[in-house]
Each structure stands twice: as structure tokens, then as C-alpha cells.
DSSP file (Angstrom, degrees, kcal/mol; ACC not computed):
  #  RESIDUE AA STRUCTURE BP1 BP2  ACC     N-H-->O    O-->H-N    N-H-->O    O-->H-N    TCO  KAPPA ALPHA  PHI   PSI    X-CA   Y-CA   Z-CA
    1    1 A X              0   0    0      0, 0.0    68,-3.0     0, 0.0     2,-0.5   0.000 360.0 360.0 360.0 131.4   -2.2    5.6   -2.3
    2    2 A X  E     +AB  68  91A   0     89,-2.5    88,-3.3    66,-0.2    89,-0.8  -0.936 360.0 173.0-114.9 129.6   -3.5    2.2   -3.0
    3    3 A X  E     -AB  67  89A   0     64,-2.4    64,-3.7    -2,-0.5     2,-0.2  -0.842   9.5-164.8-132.5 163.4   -1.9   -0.1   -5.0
    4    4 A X  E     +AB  66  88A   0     84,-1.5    84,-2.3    62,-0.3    62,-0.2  -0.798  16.3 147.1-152.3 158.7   -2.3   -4.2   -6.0
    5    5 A X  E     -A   65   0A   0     60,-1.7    60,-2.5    -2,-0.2    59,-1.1  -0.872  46.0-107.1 177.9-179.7   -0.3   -7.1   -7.6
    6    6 A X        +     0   0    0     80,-0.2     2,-0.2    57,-0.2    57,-0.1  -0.955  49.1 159.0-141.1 155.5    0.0  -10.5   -7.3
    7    7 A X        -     0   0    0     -2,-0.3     3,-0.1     9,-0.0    -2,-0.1  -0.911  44.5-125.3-170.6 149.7    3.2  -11.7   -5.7
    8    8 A X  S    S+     0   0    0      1,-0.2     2,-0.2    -2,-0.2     3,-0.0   0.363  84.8   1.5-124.2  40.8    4.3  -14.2   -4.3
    9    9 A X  S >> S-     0   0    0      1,-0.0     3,-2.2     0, 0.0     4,-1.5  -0.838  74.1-104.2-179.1 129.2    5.6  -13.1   -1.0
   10   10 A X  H 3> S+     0   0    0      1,-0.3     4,-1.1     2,-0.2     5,-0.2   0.892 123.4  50.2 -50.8 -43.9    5.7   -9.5    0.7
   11   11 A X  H 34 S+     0   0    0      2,-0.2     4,-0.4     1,-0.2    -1,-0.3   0.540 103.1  59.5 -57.9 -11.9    9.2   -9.1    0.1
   12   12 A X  H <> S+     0   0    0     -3,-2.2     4,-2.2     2,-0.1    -1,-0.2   0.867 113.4  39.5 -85.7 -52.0    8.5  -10.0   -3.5
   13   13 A X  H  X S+     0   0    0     -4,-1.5     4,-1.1     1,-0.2    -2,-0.2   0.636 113.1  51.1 -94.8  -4.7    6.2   -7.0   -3.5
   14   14 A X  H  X S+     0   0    0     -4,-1.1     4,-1.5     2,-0.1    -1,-0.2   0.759 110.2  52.8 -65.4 -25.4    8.4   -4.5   -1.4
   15   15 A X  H >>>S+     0   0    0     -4,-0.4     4,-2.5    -5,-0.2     3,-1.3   1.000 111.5  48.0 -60.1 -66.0   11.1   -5.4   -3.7
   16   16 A X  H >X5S+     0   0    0     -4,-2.2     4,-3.8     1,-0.2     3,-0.9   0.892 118.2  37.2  -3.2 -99.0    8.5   -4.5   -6.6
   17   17 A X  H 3X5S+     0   0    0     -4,-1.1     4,-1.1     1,-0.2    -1,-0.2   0.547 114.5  56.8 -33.9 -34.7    7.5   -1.4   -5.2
   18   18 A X  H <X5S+     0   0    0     -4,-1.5     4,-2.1    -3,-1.3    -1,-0.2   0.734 113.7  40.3 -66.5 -43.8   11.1   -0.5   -3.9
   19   19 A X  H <X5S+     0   0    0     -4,-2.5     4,-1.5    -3,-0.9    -2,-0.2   0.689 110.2  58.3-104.0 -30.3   12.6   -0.9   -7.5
   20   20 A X  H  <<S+     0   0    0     -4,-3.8     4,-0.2    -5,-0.5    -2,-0.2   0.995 113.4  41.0 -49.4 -76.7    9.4    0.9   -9.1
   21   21 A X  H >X>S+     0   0    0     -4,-1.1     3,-4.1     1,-0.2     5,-2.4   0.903 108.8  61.9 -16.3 -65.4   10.4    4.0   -6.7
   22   22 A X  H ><5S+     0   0    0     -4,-2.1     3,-4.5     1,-0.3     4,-0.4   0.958 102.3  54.0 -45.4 -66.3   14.4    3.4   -7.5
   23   23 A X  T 3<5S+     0   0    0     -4,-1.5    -1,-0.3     1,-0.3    -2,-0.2   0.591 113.0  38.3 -36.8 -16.5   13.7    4.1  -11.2
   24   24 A X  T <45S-     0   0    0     -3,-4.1    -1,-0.3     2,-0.2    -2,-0.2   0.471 113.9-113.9-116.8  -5.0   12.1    7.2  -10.8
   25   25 A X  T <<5 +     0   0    0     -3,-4.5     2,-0.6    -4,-0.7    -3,-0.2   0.532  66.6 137.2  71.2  10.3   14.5    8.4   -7.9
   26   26 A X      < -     0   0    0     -5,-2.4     2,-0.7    -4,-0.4    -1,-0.2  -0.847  50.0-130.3-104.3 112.1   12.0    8.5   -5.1
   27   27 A X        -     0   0    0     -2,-0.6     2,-0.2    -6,-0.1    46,-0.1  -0.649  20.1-140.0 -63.6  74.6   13.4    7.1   -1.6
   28   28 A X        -     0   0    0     -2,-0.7     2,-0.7   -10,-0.2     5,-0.0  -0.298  16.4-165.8 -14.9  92.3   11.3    4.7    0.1
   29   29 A X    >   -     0   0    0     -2,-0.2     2,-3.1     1,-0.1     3,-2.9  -0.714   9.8-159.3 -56.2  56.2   10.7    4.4    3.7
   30   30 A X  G >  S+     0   0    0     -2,-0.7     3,-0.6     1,-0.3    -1,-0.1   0.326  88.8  77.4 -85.7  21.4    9.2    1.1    4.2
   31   31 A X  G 3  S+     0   0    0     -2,-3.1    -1,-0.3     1,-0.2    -3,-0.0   0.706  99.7  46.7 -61.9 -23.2    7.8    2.4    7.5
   32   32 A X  G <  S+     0   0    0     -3,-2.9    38,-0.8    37,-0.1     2,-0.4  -0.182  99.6  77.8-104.0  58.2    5.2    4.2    4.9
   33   33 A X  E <   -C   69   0A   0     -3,-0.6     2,-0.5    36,-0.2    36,-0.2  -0.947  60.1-171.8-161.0 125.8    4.5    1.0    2.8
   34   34 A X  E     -C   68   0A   0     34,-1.0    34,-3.4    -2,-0.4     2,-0.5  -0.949  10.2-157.4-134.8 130.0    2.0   -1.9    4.4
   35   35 A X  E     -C   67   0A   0     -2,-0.5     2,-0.5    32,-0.3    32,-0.2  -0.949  15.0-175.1 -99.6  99.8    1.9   -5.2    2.3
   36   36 A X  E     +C   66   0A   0     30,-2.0    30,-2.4    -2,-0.5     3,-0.1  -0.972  25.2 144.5-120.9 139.8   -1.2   -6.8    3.1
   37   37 A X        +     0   0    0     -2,-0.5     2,-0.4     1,-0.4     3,-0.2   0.449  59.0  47.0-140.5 -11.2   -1.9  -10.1    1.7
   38   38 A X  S    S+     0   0    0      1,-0.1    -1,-0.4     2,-0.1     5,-0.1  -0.973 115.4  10.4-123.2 151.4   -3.9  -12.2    4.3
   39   39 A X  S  > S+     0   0    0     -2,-0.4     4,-3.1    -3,-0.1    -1,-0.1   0.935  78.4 173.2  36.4  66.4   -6.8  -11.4    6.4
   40   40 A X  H  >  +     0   0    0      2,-0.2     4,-2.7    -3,-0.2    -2,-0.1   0.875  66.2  57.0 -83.4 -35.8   -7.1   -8.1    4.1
   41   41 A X  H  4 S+     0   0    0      2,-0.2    -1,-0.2     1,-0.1    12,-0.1   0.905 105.6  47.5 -11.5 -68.7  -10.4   -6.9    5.5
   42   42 A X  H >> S+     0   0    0      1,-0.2     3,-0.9     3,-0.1     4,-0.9   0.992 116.5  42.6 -60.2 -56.8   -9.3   -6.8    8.8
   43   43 A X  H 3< S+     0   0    0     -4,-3.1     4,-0.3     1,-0.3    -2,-0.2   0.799 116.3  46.0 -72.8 -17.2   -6.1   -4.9    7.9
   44   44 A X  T 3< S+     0   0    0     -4,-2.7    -1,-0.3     1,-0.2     4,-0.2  -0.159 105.6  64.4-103.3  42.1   -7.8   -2.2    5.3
   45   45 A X  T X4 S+     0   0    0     -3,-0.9     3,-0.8    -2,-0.1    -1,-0.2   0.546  98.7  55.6-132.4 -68.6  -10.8   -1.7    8.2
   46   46 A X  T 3< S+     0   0    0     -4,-0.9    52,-0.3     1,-0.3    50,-0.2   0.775 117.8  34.3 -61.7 -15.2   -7.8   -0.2   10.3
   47   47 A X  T 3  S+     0   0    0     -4,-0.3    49,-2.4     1,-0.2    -1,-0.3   0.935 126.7  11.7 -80.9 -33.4   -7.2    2.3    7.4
   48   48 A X  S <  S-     0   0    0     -3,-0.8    -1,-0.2    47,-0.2    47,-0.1  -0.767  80.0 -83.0-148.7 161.0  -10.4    3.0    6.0
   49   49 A X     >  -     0   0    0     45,-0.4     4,-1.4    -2,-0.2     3,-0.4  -0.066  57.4 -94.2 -60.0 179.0  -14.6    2.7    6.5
   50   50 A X  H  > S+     0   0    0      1,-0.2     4,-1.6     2,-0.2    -1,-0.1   0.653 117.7  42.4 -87.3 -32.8  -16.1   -0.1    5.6
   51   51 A X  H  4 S+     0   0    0      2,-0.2    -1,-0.2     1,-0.1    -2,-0.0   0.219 110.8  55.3-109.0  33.2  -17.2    0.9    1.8
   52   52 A X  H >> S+     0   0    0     -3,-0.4     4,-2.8    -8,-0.1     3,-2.7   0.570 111.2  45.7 -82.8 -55.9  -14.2    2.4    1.1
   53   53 A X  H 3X S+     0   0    0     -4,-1.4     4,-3.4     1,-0.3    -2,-0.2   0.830 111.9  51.0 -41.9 -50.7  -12.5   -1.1    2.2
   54   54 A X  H 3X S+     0   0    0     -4,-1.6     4,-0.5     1,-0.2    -1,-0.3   0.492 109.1  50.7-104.5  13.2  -15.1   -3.1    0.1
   55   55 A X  H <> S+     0   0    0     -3,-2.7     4,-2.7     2,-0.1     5,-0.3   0.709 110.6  56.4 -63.7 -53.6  -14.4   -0.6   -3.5
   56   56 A X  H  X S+     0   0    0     -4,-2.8     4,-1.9     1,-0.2     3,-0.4   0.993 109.5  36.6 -59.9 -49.5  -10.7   -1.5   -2.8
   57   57 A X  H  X S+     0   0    0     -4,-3.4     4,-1.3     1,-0.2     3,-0.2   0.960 115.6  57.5 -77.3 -28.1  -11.0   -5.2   -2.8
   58   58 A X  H >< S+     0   0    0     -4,-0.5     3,-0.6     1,-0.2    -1,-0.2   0.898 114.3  41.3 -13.6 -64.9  -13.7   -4.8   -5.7
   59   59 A X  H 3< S+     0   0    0     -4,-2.7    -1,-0.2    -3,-0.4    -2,-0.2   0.633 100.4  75.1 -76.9 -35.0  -10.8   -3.0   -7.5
   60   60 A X  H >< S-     0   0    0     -4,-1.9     3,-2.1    -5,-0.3     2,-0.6   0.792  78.7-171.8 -64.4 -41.4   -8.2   -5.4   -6.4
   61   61 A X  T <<  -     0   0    0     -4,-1.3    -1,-0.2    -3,-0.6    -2,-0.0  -0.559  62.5 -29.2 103.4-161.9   -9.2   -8.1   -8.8
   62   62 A X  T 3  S+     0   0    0     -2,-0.6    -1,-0.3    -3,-0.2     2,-0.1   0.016 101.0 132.6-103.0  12.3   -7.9  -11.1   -8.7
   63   63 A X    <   -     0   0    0     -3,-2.1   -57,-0.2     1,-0.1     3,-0.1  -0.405  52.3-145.3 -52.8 148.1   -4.6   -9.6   -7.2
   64   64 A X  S    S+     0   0    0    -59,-1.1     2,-0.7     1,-0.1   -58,-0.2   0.432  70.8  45.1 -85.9 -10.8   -3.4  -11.3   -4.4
   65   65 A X  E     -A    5   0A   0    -60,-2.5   -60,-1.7    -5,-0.1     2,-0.3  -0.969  53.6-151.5-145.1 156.5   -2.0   -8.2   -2.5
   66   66 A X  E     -AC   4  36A   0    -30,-2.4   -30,-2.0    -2,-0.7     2,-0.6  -0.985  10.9-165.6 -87.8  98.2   -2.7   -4.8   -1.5
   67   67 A X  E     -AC   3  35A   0    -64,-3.7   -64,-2.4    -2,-0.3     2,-0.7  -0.828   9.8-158.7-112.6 126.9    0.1   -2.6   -1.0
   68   68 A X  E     -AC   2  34A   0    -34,-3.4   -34,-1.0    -2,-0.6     2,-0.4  -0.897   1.4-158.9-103.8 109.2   -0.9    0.7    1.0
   69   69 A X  E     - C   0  33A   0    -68,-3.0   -36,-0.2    -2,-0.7     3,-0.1  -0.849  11.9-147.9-104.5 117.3    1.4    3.8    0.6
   70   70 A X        -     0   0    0    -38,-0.8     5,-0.3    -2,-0.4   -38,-0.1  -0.095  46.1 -59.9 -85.8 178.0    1.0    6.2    3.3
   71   71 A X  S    S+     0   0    0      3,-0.1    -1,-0.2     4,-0.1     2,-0.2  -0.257  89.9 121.6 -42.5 143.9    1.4   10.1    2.6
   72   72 A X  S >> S-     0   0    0     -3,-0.1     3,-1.4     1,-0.1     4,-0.7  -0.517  82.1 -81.0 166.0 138.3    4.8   10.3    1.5
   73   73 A X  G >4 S+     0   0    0      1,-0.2     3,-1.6     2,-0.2    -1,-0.1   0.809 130.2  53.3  -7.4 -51.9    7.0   11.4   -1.5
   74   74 A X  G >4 S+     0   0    0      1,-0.3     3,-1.6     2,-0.1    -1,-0.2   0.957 106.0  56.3 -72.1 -40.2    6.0    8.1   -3.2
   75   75 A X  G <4 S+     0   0    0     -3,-1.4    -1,-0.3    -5,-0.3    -2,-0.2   0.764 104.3  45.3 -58.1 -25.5    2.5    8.9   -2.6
   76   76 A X  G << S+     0   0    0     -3,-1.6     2,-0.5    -4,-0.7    -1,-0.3  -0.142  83.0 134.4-119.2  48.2    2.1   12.1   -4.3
   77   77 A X    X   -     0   0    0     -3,-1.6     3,-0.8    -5,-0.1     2,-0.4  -0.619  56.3-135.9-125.9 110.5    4.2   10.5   -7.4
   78   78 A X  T 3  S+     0   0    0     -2,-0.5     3,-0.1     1,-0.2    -2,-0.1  -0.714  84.5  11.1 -91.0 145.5    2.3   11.6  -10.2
   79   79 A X  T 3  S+     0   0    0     -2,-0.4     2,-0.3     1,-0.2    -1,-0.2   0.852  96.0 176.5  58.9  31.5    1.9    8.5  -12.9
   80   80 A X    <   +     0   0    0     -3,-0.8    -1,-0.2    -6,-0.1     2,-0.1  -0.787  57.0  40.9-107.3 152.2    3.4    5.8  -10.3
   81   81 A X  S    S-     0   0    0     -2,-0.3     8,-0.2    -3,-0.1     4,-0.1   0.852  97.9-121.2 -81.2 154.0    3.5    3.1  -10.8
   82   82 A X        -     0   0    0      1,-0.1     5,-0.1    -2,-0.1    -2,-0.0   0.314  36.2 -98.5 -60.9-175.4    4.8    3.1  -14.8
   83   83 A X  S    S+     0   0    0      1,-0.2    -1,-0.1     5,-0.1    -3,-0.0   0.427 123.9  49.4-104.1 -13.3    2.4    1.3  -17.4
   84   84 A X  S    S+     0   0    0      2,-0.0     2,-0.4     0, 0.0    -1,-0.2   0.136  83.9 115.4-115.0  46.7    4.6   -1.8  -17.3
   85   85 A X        -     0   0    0      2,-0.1   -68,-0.0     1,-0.1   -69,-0.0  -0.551  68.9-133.2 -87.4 127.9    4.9   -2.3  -13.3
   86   86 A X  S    S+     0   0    0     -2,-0.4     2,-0.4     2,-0.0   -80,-0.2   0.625  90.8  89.7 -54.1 -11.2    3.5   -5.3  -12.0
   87   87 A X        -     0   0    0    -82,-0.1     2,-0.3    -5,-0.1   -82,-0.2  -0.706  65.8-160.1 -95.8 131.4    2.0   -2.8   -9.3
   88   88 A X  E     -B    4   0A   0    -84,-2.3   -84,-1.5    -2,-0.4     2,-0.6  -0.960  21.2-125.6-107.1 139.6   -1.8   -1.1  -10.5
   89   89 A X  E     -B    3   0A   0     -2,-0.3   -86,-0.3   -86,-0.2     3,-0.1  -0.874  22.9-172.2 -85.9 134.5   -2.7    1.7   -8.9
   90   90 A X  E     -     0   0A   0    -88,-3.3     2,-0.4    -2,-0.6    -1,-0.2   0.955  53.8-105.7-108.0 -75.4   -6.3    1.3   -7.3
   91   91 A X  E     -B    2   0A   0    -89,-0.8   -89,-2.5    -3,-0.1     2,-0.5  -0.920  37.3 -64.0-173.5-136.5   -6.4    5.1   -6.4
   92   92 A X        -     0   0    0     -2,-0.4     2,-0.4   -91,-0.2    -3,-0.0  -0.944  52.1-177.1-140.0 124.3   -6.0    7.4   -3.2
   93   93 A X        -     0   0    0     -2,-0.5     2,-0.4   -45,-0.0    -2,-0.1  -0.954  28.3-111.3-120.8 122.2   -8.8    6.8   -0.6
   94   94 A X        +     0   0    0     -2,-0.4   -45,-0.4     2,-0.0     2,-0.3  -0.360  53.8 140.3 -39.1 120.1   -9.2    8.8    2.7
   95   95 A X        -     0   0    0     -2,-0.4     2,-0.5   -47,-0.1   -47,-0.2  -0.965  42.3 -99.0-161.7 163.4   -8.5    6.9    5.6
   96   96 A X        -     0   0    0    -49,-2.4     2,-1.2    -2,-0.3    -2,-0.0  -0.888  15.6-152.3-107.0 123.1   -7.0    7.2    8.8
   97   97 A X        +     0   0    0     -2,-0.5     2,-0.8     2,-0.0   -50,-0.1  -0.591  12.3 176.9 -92.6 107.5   -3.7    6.2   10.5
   98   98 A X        +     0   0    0     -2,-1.2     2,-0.3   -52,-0.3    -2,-0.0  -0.885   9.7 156.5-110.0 132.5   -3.4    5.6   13.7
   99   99 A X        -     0   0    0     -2,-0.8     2,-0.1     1,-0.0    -2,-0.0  -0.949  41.7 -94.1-142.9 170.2    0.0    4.4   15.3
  100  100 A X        -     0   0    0     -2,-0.3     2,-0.1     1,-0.1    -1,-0.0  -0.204  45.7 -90.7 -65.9 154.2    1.4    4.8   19.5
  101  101 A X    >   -     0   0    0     -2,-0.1     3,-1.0     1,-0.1     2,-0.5  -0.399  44.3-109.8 -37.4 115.8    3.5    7.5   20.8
  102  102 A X  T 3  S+     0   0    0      1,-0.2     3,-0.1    -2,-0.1    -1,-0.1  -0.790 108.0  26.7 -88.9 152.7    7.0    6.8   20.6
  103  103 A X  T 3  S+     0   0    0     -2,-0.5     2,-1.0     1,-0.4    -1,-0.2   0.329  88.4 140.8  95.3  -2.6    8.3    6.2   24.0
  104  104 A X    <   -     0   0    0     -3,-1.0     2,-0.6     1,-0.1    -1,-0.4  -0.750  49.8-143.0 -89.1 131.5    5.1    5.1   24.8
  105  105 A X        +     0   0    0     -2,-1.0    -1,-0.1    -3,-0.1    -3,-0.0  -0.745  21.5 178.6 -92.7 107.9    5.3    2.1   27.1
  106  106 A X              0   0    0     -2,-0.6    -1,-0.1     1,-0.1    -2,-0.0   0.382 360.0 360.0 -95.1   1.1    2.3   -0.4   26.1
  107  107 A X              0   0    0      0, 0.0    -1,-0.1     0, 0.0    -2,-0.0   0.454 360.0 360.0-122.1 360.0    2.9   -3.4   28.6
């Protein structure tokens, strides 16, 4: 799930997002939650192809952030975020996740 705002700080817009959730009963993980608000290209090119990525910032507006909700309870939240949330939903795009091993020793 991709969602957009303008905020004026990431913590301003996990809080957001957090408190969106809270209302409804749905526990946030903010391991499944990426805030991107600078060099947003780069970071939505690790999620997604390249014309999904340039539909999302289309869709994005004149928000200043992106908030990207990975598979998750929150994600499959029918009619999130409410109709007076600072948060818009941009939609649900295919895309890929890649993260390490845990335990995996990188250095």
C-alpha cells in the first residue's frame, strides 16, 4: 500500500499513520512502514520498476512524502486511511522487497 502527505518530519508522519491505525485497532509494526521523503526515486526504484515509480510520484502531488506499507494487517485495511486523514491513499502497486538474512554477517 502506497500512501502520501505532507509532513513535516518522518516522525510527524509515523505518528500520523500510527494514530490512523490506533483508531481502527490495527497494530503497527514500523518495521513494515518506510517514510520516504528525500531522494524518493532512488528509494521507490528499490521497491518497484521504473513506471510504476514514476505513476506514484505523478499521484503523489504536491505531497512531500511517500509512506510505503509493506504486506501487513495495515495493508490489507479495507478503506484506510479514513476520509479525513492527512494520509491519501495512492493505491497498492507490485513491487518487490528485498531485505538480508538475519544473522547474516555483511562486513
Amino acid at each position: 500500500m502506497v500512501l502520501a502527505g505532507s509532513f513535516a518530519s518522518q516522525p510527524m508522519a509515523f505518528t500520523c499513520l500510527c494514530d490512523e491505525a490506533e483508531r481502527r485497532g490495527i497494530p503497527v509494526d514500523l518495521r513494515d512502514v518506510d517514510v520516504i521523503q528525500a531522494a524518493a526515486d532512488v528509494r521507490l526504484a528499490h521497491y518497484f520498476r521504473p513506471a510504476i515509480v514514476a505513476r506514484i510520484q505523478e499521484l503523489q502531488g504536491e505531497d512531500d512524502t511517500v509512506i510505503l506499507v509493506r504486506p501487513c494487517l495495515l495493508a490489507t485495511e479495507p478503506q484506510f486511511p479514513s476520509s479525513t486523514s492527512p494520509l491519501r491513499l495512492l493505491g497498492r502497486f507490485a513491487g518487490e522487497i528485498v531485505e538480508a538474512d538475519e544473522g547474516q554477517d555483511w562486513v
